[in-house]
N, C-alpha and C positions, 0 to 999 in steps of 0.2 A: 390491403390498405398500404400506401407507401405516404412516409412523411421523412422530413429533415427536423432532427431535433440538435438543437446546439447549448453546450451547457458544458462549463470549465471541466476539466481542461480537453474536451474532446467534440466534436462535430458529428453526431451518430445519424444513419438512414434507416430508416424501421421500414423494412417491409413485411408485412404480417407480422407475423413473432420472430423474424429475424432481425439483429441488429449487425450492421455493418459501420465498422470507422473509416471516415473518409479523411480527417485530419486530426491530428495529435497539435495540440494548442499549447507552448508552457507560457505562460503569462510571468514566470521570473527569468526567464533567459531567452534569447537569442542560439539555436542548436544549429550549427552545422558541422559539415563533414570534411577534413582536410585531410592532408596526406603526409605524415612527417616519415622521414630516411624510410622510403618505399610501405609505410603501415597505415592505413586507416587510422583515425581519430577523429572524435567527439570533441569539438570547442563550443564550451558553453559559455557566452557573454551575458552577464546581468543586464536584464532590460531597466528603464529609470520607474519601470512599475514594482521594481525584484521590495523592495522595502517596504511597501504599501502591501502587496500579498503576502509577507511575512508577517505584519504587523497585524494583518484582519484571521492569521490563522493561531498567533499564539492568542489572539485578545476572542476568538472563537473557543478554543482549546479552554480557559479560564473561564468563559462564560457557562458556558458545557456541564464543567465541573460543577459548579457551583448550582446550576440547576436541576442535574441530576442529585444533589446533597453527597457529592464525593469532593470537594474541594482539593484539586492536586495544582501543585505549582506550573508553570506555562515551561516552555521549553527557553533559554537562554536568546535574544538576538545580538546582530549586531557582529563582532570579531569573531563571538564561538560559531555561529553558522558556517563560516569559513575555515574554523580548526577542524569543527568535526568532519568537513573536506576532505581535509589533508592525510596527510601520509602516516602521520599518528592515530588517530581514529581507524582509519583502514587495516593497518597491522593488529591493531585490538581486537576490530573483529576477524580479521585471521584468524586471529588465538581463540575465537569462540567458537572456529569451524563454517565462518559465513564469508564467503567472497563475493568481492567487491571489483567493478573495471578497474585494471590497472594505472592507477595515477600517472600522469608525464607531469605535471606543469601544475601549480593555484597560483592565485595572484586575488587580490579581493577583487578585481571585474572581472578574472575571466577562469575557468577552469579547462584542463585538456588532458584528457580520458580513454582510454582505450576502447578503438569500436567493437562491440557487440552485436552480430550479424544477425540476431533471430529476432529481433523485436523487444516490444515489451510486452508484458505478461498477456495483459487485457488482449491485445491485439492477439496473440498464440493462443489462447480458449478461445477467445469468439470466432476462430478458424477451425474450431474441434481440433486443436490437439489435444494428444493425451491429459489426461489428469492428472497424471505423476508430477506433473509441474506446480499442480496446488497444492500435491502434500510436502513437497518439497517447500514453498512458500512459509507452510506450516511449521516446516519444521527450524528454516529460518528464523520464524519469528520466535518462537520456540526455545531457542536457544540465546538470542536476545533476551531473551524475557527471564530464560535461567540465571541469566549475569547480571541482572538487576538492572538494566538498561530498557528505554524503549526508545522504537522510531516518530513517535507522536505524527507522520503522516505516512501512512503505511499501505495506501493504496497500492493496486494490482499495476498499476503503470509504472511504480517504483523498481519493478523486479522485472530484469533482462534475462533473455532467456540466449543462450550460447548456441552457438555450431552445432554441440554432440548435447545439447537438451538440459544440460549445464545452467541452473537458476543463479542469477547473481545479484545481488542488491546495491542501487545506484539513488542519488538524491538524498543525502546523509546528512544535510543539514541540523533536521530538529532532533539529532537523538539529546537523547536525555537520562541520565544515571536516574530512574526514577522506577521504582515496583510497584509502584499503589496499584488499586484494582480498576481506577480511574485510566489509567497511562496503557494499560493490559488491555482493557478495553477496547482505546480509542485506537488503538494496533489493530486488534482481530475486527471491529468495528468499521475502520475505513478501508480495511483491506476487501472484506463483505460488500460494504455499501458501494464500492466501486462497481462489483459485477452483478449487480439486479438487474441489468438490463439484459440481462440474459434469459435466452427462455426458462421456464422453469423447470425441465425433466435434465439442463445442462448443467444450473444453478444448484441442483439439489444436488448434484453428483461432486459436483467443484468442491462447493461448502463442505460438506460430507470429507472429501480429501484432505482441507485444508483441517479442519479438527482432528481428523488422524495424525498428519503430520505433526501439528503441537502440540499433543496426547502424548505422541511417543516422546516428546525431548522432556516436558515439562513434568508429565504424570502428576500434576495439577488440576483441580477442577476449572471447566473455560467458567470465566464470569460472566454470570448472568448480566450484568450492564453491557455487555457487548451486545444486547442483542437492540437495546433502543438506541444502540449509538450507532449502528448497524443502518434500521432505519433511518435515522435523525439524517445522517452522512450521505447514504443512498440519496435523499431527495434531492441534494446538487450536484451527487458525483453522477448519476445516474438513473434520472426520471425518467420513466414510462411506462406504458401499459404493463410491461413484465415488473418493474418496479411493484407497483400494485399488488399481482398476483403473488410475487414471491413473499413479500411483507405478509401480507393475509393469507398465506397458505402454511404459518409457522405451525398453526394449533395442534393439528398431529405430529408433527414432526419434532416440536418440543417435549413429548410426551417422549419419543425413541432415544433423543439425543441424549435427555437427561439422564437416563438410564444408563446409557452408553458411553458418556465421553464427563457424566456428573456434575451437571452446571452449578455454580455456586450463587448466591446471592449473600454470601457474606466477603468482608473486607478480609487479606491477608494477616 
């Protein structure tokens, strides 16, 4: 069966249980590629939709919370979207052990970034590369999460993958100095719900990695809420037939994890 399925922010080809990206869509900016004193670079322009997709994610993000009965505060808009940009925020997390494209340039329309030759994450697994790239992910977040920070949109498209296999974290908008079990969540949650459109013997293996690697930093129980915000996330970051299977195939697999990596279902 071959179909075109499109659904923010990516354009996927399902042939059988393969899924292939044919375009990468951001609806808050405007990407291209310049060339400043002989270097590649990343200029990202705010589209006049950037406000309108910020505003339907933090007023998502609160909705979320409050549904789930973990009520956690929305991430900041407006002038911090653009701090946490900058070249402060980036040095921070330096010091947390998480790198980020090198900054050239912010301005509130436009950002100019260091290019990043390997892609973004989603796109390197759904190519079968290694796995090492999701625990890596993991351990990113991982270390985030130790510093009492989260990235509140924390998808697999957010993390560039370098020349020498090198993970690095770009789109730093919503972080948030925030540790509830809510914010932990909707991190491992939309990072998951991004790659269900993966088949399921590549999905299980990813998932698998990415739990390792935030095992190791945190040595924390993962929160059991990650796993319906997982789904809830998956249905727009990533609908289709493997969507399905991977949702409904947790029942065993919950049994081993729990054991394993000791999900929690209580609050910190």
């Amino acid at each position: 069966m071959i179909a075109l399925f499109y659904e923010l922010p990516i354009i996927y080809l399902f042939i059988g249980s393969n899924c292939i990206i044919l375009y990468f869509v951001n609806w808050q900016r405007e990407i291209s590629i310049a060339e400043i004193d002989g270097k590649k670079v990343v200029v990202k322009r705010n589209k006049m939709s950037k406000n309108l997709h910020d505003y339907l994610i933090v007023m998502s993000y609160a909705i979320l919370s409050i549904l789930l009965a973990h009520p956690s505060t929305p991430p900041e808009l407006g002038n911090k979207t653009t701090s946490n940009e900058g070249f402060e925020m980036r040095e921070k997390l330096r010091s947390m052990g998480i790198t980020t494209p090198s900054l050239i340039s912010i301005s509130d329309n436009v950002l100019i970034e260091e290019f990043v030759p390997g892609g973004n994450l989603l796109e390197v697994l759904s190519n079968g590369s290694t796995f090492s790239l999701a625990f890596a992910a993991g351990i990113i977040t991982g270390r985030l999460h130790k510093s009492g920070y989260s990235f509140t949109d924390n998808k697999s498209q957010n993390f560039l993958v370098g020349s020498t296999s090198k993970v690095l974290r770009t789109d730093l908008a919503f972080i948030k100095k925030n540790d509830s079990v809510f914010a932990k969540s909707m991190d491992i949650g939309s990072f998951l719900g991004s790659l269900l459109c993966l088949d399921v013997g590549k999905y299980k293996v990813i998932e698998n990695a990415f739990y390792e690697g935030y095992y190791s930093e945190t040595k924390t129980p993962i929160p059991y809420l990650s796993i319906p915000l997982r789904n809830i996330l998956g249905f727009g970051l990533s609908l289709s037939s493997n969507w399905i299977v991977n949702v409904f195939q947790d029942s065993v697999k919950l049994i081993s994890n729990r054991w394993k990596f000791g999900f929690s279902v209580k609050s910190p």
